[in-house]
SELOTI-490710 format. One record per residue (C-alpha): residue number from 1; residue in three letters; x, y negated, z negated. Coordinates in nm, 3 decimals. Each point is the difference from the previous one (the first is absolute). Last residue first. Example, Ala and Ser with C-alpha at 12.3 -4.5 7.8 and 13.67 -1.06 7.14 Angstrom:
% SELOTI-490710
 seq type       x       y       z
   2  Ser   1.367   0.106  -0.714
   1  Ala  -0.137   0.344  -0.066
This chain:
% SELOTI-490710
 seq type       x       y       z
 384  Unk   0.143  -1.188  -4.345
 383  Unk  -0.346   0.052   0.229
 382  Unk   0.213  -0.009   0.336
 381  Unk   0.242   0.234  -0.158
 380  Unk  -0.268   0.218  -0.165
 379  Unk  -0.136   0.075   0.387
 378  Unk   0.398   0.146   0.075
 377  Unk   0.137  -0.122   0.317
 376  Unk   0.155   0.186   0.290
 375  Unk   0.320  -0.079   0.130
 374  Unk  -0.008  -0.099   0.369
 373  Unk   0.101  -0.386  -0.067
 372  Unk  -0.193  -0.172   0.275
 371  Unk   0.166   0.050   0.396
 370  Unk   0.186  -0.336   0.207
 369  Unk  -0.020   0.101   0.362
 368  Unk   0.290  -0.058   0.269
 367  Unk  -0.040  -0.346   0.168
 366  Unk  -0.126  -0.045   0.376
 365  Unk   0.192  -0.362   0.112
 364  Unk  -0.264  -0.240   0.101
 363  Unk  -0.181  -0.003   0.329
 362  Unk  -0.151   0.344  -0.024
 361  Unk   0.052   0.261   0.274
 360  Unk  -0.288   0.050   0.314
 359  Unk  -0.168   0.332  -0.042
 358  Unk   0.076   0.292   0.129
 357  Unk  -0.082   0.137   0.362
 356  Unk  -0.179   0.304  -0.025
 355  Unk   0.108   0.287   0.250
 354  Unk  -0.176   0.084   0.256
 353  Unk  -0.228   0.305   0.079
 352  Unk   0.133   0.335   0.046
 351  Unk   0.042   0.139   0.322
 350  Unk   0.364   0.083  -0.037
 349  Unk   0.148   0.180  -0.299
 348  Unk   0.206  -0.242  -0.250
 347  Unk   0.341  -0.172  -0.014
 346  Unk   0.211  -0.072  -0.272
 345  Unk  -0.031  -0.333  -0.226
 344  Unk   0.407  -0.053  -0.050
 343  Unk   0.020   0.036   0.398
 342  Unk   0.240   0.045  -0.011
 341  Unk   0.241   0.134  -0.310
 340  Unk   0.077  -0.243  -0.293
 339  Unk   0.407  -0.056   0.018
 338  Unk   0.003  -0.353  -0.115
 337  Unk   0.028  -0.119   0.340
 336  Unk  -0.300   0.179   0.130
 335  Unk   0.084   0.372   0.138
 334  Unk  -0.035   0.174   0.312
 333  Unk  -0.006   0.349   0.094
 332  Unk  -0.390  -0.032   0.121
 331  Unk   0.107  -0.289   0.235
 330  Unk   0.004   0.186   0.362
 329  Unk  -0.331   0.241  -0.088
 328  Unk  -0.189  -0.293  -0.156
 327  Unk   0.073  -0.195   0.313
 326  Unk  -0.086   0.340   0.211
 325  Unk  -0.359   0.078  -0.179
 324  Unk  -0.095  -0.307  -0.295
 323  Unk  -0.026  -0.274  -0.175
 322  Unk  -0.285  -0.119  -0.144
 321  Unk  -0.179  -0.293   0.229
 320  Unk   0.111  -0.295   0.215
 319  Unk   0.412   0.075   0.028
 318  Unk   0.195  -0.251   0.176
 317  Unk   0.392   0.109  -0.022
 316  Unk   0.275  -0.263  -0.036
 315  Unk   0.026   0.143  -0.395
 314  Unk  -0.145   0.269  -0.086
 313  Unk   0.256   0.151  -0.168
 312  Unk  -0.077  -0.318  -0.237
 311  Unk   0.275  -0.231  -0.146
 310  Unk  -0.098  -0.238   0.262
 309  Unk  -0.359  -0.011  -0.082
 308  Unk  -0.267   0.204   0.225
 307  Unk  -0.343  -0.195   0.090
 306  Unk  -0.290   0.063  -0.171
 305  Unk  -0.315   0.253  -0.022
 304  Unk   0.218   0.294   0.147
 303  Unk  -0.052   0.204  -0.224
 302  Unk   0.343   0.045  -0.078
 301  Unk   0.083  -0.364  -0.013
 300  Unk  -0.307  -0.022  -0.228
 299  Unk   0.145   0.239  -0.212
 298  Unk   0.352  -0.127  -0.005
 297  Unk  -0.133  -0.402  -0.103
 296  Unk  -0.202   0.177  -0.290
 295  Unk   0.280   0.131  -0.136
 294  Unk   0.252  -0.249   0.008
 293  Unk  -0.242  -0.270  -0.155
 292  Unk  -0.093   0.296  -0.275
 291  Unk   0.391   0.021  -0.104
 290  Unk  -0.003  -0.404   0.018
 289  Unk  -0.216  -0.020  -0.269
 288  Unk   0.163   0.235  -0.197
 287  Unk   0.020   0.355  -0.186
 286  Unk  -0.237   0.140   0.243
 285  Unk  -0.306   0.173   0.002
 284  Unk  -0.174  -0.024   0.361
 283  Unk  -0.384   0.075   0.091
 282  Unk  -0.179  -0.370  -0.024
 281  Unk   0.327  -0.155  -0.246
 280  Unk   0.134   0.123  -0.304
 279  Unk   0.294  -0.155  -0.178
 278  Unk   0.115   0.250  -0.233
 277  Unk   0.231  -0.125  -0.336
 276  Unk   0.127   0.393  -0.191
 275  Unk  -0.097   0.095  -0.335
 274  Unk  -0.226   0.301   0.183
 273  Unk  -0.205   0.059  -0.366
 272  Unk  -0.047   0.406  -0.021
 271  Unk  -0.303   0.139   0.172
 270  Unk  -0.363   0.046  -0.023
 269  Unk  -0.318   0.039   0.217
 268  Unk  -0.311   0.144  -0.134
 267  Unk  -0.304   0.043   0.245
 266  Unk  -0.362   0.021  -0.169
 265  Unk  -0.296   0.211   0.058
 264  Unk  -0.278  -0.047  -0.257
 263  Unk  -0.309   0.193  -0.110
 262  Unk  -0.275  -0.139  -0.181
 261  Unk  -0.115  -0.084  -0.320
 260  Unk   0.330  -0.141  -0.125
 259  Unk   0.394   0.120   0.113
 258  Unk   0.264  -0.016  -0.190
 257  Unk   0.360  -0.046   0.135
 256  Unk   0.279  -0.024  -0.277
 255  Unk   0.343  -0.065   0.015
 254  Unk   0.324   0.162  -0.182
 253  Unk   0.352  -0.118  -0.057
 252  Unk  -0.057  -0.389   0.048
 251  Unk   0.346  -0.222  -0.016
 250  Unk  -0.048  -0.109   0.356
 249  Unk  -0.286  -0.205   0.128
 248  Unk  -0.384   0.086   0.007
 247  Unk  -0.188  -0.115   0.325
 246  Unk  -0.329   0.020   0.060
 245  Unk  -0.121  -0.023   0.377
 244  Unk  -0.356  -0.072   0.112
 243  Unk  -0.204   0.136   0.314
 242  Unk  -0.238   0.088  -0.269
 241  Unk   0.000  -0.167  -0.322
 240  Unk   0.293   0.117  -0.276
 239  Unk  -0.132   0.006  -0.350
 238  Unk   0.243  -0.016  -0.209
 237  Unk   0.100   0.258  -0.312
 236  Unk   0.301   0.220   0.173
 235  Unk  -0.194  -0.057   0.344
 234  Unk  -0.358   0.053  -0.038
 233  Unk  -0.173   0.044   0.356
 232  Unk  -0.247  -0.181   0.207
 231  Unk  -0.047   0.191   0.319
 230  Unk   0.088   0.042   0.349
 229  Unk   0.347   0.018   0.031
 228  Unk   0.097  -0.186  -0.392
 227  Unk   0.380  -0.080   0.113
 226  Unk   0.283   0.063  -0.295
 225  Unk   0.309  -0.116  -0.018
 224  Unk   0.319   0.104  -0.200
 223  Unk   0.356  -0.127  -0.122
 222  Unk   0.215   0.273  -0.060
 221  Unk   0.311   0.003  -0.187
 220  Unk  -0.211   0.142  -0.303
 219  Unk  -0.061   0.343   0.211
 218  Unk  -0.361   0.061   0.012
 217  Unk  -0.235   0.247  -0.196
 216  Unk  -0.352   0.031   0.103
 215  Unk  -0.330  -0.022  -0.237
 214  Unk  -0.268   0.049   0.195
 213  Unk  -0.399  -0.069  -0.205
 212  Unk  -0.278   0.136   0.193
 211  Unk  -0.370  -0.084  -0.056
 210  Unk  -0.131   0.046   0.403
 209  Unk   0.246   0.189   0.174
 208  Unk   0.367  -0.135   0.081
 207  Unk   0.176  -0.017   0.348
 206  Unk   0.388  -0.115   0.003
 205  Unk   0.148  -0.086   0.316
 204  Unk   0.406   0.013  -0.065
 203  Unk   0.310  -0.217   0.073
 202  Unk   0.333   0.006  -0.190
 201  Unk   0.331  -0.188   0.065
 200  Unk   0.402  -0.030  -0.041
 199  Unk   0.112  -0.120   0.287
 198  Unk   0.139   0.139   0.310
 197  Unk  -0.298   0.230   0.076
 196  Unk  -0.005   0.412   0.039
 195  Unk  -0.363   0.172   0.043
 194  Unk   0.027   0.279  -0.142
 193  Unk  -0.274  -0.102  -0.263
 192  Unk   0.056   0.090  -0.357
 191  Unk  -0.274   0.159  -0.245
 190  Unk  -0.033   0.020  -0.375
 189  Unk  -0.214  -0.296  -0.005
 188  Unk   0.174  -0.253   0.191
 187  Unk   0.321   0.030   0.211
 186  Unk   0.095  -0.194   0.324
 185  Unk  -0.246  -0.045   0.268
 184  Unk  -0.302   0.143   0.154
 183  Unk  -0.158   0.186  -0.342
 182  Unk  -0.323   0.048   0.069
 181  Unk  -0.192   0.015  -0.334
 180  Unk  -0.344   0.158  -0.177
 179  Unk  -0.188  -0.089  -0.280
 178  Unk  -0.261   0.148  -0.235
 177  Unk   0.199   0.255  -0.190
 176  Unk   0.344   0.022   0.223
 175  Unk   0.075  -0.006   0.361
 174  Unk   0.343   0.012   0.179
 173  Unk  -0.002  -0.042   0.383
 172  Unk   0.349   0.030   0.180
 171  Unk  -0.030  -0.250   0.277
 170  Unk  -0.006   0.067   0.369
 169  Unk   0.381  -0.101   0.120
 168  Unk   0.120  -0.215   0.273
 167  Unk   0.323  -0.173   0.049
 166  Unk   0.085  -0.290   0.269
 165  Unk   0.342  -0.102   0.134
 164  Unk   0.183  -0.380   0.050
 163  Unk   0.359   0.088  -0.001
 162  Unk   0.143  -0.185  -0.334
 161  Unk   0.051  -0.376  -0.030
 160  Unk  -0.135  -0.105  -0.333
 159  Unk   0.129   0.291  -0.165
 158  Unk   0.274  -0.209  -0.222
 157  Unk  -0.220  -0.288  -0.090
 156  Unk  -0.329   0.174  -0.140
 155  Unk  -0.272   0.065   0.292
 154  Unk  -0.279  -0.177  -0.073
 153  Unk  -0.358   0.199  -0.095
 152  Unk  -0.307  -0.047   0.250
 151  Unk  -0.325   0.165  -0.045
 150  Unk  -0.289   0.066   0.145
 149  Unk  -0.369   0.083  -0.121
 148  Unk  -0.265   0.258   0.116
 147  Unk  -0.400   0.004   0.158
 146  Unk  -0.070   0.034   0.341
 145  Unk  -0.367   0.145   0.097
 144  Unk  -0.086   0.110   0.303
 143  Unk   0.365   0.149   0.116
 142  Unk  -0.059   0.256   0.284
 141  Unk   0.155  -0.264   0.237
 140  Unk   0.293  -0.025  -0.198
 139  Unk   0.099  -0.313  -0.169
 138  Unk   0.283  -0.195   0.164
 137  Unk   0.340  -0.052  -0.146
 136  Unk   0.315  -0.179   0.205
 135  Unk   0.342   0.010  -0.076
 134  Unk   0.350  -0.158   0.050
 133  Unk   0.311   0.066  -0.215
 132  Unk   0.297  -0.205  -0.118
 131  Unk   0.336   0.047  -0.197
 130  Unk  -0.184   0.256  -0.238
 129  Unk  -0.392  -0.002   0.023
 128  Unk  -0.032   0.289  -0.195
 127  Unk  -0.359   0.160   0.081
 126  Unk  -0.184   0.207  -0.261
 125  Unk  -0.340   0.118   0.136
 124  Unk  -0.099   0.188  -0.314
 123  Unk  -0.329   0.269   0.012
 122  Unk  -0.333   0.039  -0.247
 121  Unk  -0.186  -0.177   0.297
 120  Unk   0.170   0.043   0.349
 119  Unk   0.222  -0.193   0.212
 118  Unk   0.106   0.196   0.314
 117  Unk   0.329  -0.105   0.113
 116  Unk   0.216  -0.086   0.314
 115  Unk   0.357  -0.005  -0.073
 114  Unk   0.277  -0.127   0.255
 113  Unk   0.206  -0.268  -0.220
 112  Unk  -0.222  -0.295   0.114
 111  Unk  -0.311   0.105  -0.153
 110  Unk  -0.369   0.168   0.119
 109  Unk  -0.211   0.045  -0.272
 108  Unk  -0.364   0.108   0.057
 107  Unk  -0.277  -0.046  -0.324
 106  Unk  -0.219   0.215  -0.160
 105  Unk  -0.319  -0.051  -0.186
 104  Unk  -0.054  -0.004  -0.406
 103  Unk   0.193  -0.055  -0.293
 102  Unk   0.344  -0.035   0.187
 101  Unk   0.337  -0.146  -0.056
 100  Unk   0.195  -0.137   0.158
  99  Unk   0.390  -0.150  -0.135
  98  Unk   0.213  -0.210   0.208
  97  Unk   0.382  -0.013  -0.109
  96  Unk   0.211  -0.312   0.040
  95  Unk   0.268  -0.179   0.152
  94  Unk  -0.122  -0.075   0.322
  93  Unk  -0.358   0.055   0.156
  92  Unk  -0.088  -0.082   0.335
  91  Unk  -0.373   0.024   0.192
  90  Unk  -0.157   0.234   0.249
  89  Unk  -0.383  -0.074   0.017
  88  Unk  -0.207   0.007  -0.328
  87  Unk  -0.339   0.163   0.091
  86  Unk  -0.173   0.092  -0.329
  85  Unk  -0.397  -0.018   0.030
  84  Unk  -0.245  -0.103   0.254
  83  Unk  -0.124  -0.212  -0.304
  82  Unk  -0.427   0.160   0.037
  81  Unk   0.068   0.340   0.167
  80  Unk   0.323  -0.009  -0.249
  79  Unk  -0.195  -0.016  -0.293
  78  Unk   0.258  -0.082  -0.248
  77  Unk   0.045   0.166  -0.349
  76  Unk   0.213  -0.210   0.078
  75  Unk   0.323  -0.124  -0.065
  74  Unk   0.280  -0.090  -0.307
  73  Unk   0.280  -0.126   0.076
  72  Unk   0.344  -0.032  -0.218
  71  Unk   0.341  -0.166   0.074
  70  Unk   0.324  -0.041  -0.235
  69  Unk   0.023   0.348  -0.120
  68  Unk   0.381  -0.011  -0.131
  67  Unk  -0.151  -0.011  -0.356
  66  Unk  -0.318  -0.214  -0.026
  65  Unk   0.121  -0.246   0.204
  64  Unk  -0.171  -0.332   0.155
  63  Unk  -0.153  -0.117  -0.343
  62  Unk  -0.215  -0.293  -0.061
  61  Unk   0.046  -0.178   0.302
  60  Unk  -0.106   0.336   0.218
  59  Unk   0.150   0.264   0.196
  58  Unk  -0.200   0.261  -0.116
  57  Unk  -0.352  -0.024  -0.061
  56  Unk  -0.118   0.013   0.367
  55  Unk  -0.358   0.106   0.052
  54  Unk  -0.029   0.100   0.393
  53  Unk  -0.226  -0.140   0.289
  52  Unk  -0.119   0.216   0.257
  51  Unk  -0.023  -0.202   0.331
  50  Unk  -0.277   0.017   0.260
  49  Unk   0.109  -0.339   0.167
  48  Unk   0.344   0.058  -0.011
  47  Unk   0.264  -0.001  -0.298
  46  Unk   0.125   0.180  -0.289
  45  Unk  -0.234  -0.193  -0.246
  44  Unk   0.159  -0.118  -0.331
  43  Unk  -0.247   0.015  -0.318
  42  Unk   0.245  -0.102  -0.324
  41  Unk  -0.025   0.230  -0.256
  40  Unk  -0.076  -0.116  -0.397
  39  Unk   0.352   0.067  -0.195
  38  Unk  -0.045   0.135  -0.392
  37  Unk   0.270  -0.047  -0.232
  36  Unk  -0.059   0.237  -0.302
  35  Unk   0.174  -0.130  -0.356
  34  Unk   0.060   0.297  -0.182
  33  Unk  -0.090   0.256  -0.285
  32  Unk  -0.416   0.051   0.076
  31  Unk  -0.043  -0.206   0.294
  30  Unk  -0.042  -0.407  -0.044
  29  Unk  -0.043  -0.188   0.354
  28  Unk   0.223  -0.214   0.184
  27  Unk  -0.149  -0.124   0.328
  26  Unk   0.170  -0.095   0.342
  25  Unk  -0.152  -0.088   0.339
  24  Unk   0.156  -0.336  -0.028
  23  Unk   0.280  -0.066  -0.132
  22  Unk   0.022  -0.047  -0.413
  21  Unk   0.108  -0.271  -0.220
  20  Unk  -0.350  -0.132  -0.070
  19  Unk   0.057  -0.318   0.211
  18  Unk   0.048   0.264   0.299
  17  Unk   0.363   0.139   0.018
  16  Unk   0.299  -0.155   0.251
  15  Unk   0.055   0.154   0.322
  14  Unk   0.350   0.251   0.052
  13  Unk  -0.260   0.267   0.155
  12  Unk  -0.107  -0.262   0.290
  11  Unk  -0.247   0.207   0.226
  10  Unk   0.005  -0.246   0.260
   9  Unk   0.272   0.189   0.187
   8  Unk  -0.232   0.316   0.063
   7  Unk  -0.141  -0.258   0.235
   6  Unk  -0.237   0.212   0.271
   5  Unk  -0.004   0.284  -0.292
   4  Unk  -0.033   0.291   0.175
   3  Unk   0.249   0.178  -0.210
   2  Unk   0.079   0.340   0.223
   1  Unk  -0.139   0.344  -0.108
């Protein structure tokens, strides 16, 4: 999934606080032990007419990182006879990992690196972005009803610029009295996914019956988030809203999901702090402004949406859309100046329809994002 965002720049995460000394879309409510920050979604449509729109909780003002996961949307259940439903055309990523997962429907995954992919529910679509990928995602035709999240978690510093590859895995399911969970990344519960990551991190969709108390036991380097699916759900004493995210910081060695007079599905994402400055931009994390300026000028050289710079192997060559056949063939062994192969963004099957052009950059210098403390806070310390 690509951020649609037409000005992804205007989301300014180094803002100043409302009067009350909070950003916007923020809440702090009283759980049982801690302090639980809640973050209210954001709609963003994915474009056209028909478009589904998703709930975005993470990136936000109030917190950008909950771990290394520094992107979050939630979809659907969507009625794709009404929205037409997912059809993102081939787009970059760089310097991060793309997480889908699926409640309901199935999705088609086509990437830069040569893999085509069925998404299905219970299943993780893991693709590294590396140096550079391209991808597109459609829902299937079979698909009446779409309903899933996606997630994006930054590559630390030293594995920034691996070969882009994808991994997929069905989750190991591990149920107890009154709940059930999918575990799609890291450990939880007794049960660890095979799914390998470069950071430190934990994913899992949780289902409880009606009057069910969870209690699940966490590594204290973790900080945690929690996203009520399609439900209201307790979340270690706060009541999360659906489509919201709580968020408990480090320091906690055991949460608690409780569910009222109805069953609730909700997906758990964890991971130790990152401690590392990203500067995130449409599809790119980078360490700089002018990291995401290089970036973006390479893919739409590639694609053939501008003209080639000098330091391009494009350069003297007049390319209108992706490149491809004998000019691929003749510059395939290539490199950029800094040694990133050519084209960084790979190339694709034919017949598929164009590529998205991204959007315009800011006018001021991009800076990288400025997290909250991630320790979690006690309740007594706010009543001391």
């Amino acid at each position: 999934m690509t951020n649609l965002d037409p000005n992804p720049e205007l989301v300014d995460f180094n803002a100043p606080a409302n009067a009350e000394g909070l950003a916007t879309g923020f809440e702090e409510k009283l759980g049982t032990d801690y302090i639980v920050e809640v973050l209210e979604p954001r709609a963003v449509p994915l474009g056209g007419p028909r478009a589904m729109t998703v709930q975005r909780t993470i990136p936000q003002r109030a917190r950008s990182l909950i771990g290394a996961w520094c992107f979050l949307d939630y979809f659907g259940p969507d009625d794709v006879t009404t929205s037409g439903g997912m059809h993102v055309p081939r787009h970059p990523h760089t310097g991060l990992a793309t997480v889908s997962w699926l409640f309901q429907g199935r999705v088609d995954h086509i990437d830069s690196a040569g893999n085509w992919a069925l998404v299905r529910p219970g299943e993780v679509n893991l693709m590294n972005a590396g140096y550079g990928i391209t991808h597109s995602e459609d829902s299937t035709d079979d698909t009446s009803v779409l309903h899933g999240v996606q997630l994006w978690y930054a590559f630390p510093k030293q594995h920034r610029f691996g070969e882009p590859h994808l991994d997929q895995h069905r989750a190991q399911v591990v149920r107890g009295d009154g709940w059930e969970a999918k575990v799609a990344i890291g450990s939880l519960l007794g049960v660890t996914s095979p799914v390998k990551t470069y950071s430190p991190l934990s994913a899992a969709e949780i289902s409880l019956e009606p009057h069910t108390t969870l209690e699940i036991d966490v590594p204290a380097e973790y900080e945690h988030g929690l996203l009520a699916v399609d439900c209201t759900a307790d979340f270690c004493g706060a009541t999360i809203e659906q489509d919201h995210l709580g968020y408990l910081g480090t320091g906690v060695t055991r949460l608690q999901v409780r569910s009222a007079d109805s069953p609730i599905r909700v997906m758990l994402i964890g991971g130790e702090p990152l401690n590392e400055d990203i500067v995130m931009w449409w599809n790119f994390v980078g360490r700089s402004h002018e990291e995401i300026e290089l970036w973006r000028q390479r893919y739409q050289q590639e694609m053939g949406f501008d003209a080639a710079s000098q330091s391009s192997p494009l350069r003297g060559r007049t390319i209108t859309e992706p490149i491809s056949g004998p000019l691929l063939d003749e510059l395939v062994s290539t490199t950029y100046a800094d040694d990133t192969s050519f084209p960084q963004f790979g190339q694709f099957p034919p017949d598929q329809p164009a590529p998205l052009p991204a959007p315009g950059l800011p006018t001021v210098a991009m800076k990288p994002r400025q997290n909250p403390p991630t320790v979690a806070r006690r309740k007594n310390e706010e009543d001391a």
